[in-house]
N, C-alpha and C positions, 0 to 999 in steps of 0.2 A: 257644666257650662263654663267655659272658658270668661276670665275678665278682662275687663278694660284696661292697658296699661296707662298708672297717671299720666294725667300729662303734667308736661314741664312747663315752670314758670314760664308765662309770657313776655317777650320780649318788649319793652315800653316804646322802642323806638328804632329807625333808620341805627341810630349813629351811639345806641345803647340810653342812659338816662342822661339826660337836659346837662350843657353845659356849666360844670362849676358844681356840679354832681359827682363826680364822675365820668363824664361820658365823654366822649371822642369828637372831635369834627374832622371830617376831610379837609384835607388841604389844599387841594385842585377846584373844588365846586361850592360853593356856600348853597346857605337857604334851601336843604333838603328836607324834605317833611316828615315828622315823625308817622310812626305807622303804629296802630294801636288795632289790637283784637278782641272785642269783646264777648268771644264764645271759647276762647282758648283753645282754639282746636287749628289756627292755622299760626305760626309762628314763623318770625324773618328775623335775622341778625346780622347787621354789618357794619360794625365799627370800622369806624375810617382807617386804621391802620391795613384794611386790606387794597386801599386804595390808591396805593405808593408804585406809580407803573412800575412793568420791568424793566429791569436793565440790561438795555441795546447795546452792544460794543461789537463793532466792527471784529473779525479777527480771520485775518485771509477770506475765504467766500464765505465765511459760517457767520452767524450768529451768536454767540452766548448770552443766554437766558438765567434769569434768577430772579429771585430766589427758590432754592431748593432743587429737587432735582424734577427732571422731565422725562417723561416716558416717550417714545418713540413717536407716536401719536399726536400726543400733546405740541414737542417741538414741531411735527412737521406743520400741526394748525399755525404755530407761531409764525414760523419761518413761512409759509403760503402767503398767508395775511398781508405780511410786510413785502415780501417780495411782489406779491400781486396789486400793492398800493404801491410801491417805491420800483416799478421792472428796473430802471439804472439804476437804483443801489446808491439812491441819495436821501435812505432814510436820516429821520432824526437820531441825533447820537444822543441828545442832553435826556435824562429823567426827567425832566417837566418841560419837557416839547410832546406834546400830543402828535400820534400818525394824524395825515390827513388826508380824507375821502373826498375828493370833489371840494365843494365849500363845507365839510361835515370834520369834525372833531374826532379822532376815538382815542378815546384813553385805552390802553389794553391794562387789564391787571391779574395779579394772578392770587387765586383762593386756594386756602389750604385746608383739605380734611379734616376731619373731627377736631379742631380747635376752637373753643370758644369766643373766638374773636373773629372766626370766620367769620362768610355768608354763608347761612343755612336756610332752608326750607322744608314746609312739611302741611301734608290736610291730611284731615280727622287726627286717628293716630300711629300716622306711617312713623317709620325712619327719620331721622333728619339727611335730608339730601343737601350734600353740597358742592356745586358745578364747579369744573376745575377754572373756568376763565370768569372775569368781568368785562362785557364790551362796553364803555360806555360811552354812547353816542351823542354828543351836541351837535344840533342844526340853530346856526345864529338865524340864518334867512326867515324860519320858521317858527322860532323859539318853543324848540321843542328839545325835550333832554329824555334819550330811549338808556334805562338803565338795563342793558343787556347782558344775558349772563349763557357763555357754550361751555357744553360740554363734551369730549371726543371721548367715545367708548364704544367698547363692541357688544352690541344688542343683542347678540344670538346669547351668550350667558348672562350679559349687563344688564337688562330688562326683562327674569323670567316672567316676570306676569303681564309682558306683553302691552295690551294700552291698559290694561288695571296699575300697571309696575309704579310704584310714587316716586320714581324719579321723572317717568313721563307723565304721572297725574300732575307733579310740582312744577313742570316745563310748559306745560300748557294751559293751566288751569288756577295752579298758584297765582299766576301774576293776576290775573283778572281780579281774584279776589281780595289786593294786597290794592291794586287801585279802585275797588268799591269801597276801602275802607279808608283810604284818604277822601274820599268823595263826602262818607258819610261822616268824617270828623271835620269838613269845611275845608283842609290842609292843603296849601297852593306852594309854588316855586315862586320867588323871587331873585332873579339872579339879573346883576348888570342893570337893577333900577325897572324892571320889567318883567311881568308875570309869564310864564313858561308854562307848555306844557309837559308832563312829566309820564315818560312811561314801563313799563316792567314787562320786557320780554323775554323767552327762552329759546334753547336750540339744543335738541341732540346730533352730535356730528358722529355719525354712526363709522368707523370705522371695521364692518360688517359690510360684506358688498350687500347689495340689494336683493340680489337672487340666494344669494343665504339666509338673507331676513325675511322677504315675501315666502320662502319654502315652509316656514314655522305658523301654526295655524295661529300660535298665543295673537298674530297681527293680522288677521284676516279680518275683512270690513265684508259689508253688506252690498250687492250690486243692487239695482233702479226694482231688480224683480225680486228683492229680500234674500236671495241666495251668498250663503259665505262664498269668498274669493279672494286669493291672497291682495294685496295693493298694491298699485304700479308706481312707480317712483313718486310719479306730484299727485298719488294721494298722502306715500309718507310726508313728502312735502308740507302740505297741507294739515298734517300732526305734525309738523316743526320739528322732521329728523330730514336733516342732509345727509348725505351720505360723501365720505371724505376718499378724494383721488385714491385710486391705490397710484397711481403715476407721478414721480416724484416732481415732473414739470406739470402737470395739468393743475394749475391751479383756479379753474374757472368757479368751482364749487365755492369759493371765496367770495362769488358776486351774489350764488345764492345765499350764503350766511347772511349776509349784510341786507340781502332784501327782507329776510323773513323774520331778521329783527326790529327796521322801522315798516314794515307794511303790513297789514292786517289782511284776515280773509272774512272769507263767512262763516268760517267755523270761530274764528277770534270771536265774531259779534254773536256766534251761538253761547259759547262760553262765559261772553259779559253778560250776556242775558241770565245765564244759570247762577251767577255769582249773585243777580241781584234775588234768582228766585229763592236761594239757600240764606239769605241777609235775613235775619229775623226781626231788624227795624225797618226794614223797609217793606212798603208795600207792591205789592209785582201785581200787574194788571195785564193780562196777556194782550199781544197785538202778533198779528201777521200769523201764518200759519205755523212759522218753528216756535214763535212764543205760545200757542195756545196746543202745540204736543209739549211744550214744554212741563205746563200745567199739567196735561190730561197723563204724563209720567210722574209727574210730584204726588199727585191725586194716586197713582197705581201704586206705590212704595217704592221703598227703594232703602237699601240697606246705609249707604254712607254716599257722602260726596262723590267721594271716589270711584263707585263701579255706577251711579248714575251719570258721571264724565263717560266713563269707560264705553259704557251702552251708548251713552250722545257719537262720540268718534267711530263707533265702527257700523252705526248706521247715518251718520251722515257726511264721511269722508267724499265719497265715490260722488260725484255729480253724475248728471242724465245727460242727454243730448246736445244738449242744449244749454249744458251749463249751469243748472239748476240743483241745488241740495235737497233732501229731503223728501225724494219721489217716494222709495220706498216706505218713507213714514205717513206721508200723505193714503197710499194706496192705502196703506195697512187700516187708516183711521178710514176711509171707505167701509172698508169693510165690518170695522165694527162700531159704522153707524148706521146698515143693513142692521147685524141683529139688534142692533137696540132698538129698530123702527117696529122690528116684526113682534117685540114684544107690545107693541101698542104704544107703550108712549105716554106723553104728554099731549094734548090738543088735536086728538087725531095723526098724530105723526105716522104710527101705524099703516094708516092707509095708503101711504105715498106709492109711486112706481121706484120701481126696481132701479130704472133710465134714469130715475133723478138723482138720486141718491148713489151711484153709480158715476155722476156727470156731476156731481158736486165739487164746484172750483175752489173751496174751503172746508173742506173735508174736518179737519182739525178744530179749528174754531167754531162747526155745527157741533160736530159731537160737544165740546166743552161746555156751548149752551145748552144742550140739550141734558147733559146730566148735571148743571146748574141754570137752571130757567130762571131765581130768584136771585141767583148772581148775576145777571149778564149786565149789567148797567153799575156795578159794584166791585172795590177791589177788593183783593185778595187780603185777607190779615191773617199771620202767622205767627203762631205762638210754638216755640221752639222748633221741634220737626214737624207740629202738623196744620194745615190750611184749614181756615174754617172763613167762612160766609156771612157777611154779616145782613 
């Protein structure tokens, strides 16, 4: 039987240990909140030295980037960015002049691989992943600060495990978990005399066309009738992978990046939901129909975080008709709360018609009562991986 690799010291905070410690502050942002894990199993690092934008210099129609060097890839996200916020070509020249979006701030920075000063990421005990860019986005209007992090790679080798890969479990899934845990240590912004809100999103900028990546089953999602099917572009979407121009002028892909870093979907709020159900101080009380398959999946096992995200994404990417997530998980709980009824049951359940149980507009939320009858008015308490009833 194979073991567990240690894990590594946990990281105390955003900006490393408390200042006059040791630790770092950004220079561009004050009043960033420390970030603390108390199960060791999901770990963030990024001292402020990563947060020195790049440097912009003019030089004939090009750009020059630094520090370090840039892969083809990489520069073109750069160079799209700025040209698709600045078309005349009156970006900013100074290091501490921010691009600017609309009335929106972005700092762009750049992270560098396996250095311990980087930004790194990681759940249970993947890899440490760390995304080549920092986007990060102030909205003064809104007082909202989006700490956004892309990364441009090619998915057909860059993600063989597909939606299990922990670079895509870290993109999608990390951040949720890194803001339940400022939630649960009280940790607020204060920036400019006024409380902000703070948020942690990701983006793979697949430089993989699409039809190379939909070919590969590692990324096939479930359609409305439970059938694998590769996914059409706004379902990748919707797993927060862009997909990067191969067209050196097209740079429209630059408006999806920026949407699907300040805008949330339904899959975001499935994911926040599962961060709180994995929190083992808090208590998760199911609501709505994806919270209560939520449960009825925690309740069935599940080996790690990571392929319980993995199973959430590829059955509830694809929406129905109508716009709606979750059919195929709905139908599925239909049906197995048919045999739990044919077993008899609790209270006569047993005896029901076929039609009703069948026409059941909460599917998810019967069954959960139904295989806890003395829970249903009671939360959830969880003591490490497993749920018990109180």
């Amino acid at each position: 039987m194979g073991t567990k690799k240690p894990a590594q010291p946990v990281q105390d905070g955003l900006f490393g240990t408390l200042v006059g410690a040791g630790g770092l502050m950004c220079p561009d942002i004050s009043g960033m909140p420390l970030i603390v894990d108390p199960r060791g199993e999901l770990e963030v690092m990024a001292p402020g030295s990563v947060y020195q934008p790049l440097l912009l210099e003019p030089r004939q129609a090009s750009v020059v980037i630094g520090p370090g060097w840039l892969d083809g890839h990489e520069e073109a996200f750069v160079r799209d960015l700025i040209k698709w916020l600045y078309p005349a070509g009156d970006h900013p020249k100074s290091v501490n002049t921010p691009l600017q979006w609309g009335g929106k701030e972005i700092w762009l920075k750049r992270n560098l691989e396996k250095r311990d000063e980087s930004f790194r990421l990681r759940v249970d005990d993947s890899d440490w992943y760390y995304p080549d860019f920092i986007v990060w986005i102030i909205d003064h209007a809104t007082r909202t600060q989006t700490f956004g992090f892309v990364d441009p790679k090619g998915l057909t080798l860059g993600a063989p495990g597909g939606w299990s890969d922990y670079k895509v479990i870290c993109t999608l899934y990390a951040p949720h978990l890194v803001e339940r845990q400022l939630a649960a240590a009280g940790q607020s912004v204060i920036y400019e005399g006024h409380p902000w809100t703070f948020r942690v999103r990701g983006l793979l900028l697949s430089n993989s066309t699409h039809a190379a990546l939909a070919a590969q089953a590692k990324f096939d999602v479930r359609n409305t009738d439970g059938q694998k099917q590769p996914p059409k572009e706004a379902d990748f979407g919707r797993g927060r992978i862009v997909f990067q121009s191969q067209n050196s002028h097209d740079r429209a892909y630059i408006a999806k990046v920026l949407q699907r870093l300040t805008e949330d979907s339904e899959i975001d709020h499935l994911l926040q939901q599962t961060a709180l159900l994995f929190d083992p101080q808090h208590y998760f009380t199911p609501s709505g129909e994806a919270g209560h398959d939520l449960a009825l999946r925690f309740d069935e096992g599940h080996p790690n975080e990571s392929k319980f995200v993995q199973a959430l994404l590829e059955d509830y990417l694809v929406p129905d008709a109508a716009g709606q997530h979750g059919t195929w998980c709905r139908n599925n709980r239909r049906g197995q709360l048919m045999d739990y009824a044919k077993k008899g049951g609790l209270l006569g359940f047993g005896a029901e018609k076929v039609a009703d149980l069948l026409n059941n507009p909460a599917p998810c939320e019967t069954l959960w009562q139904r295989r806890h009858p003395v829970a249903m008015l009671k939360p959830v308490v969880k003591t490490g991986c497993q749920k018990q009833y109180p």
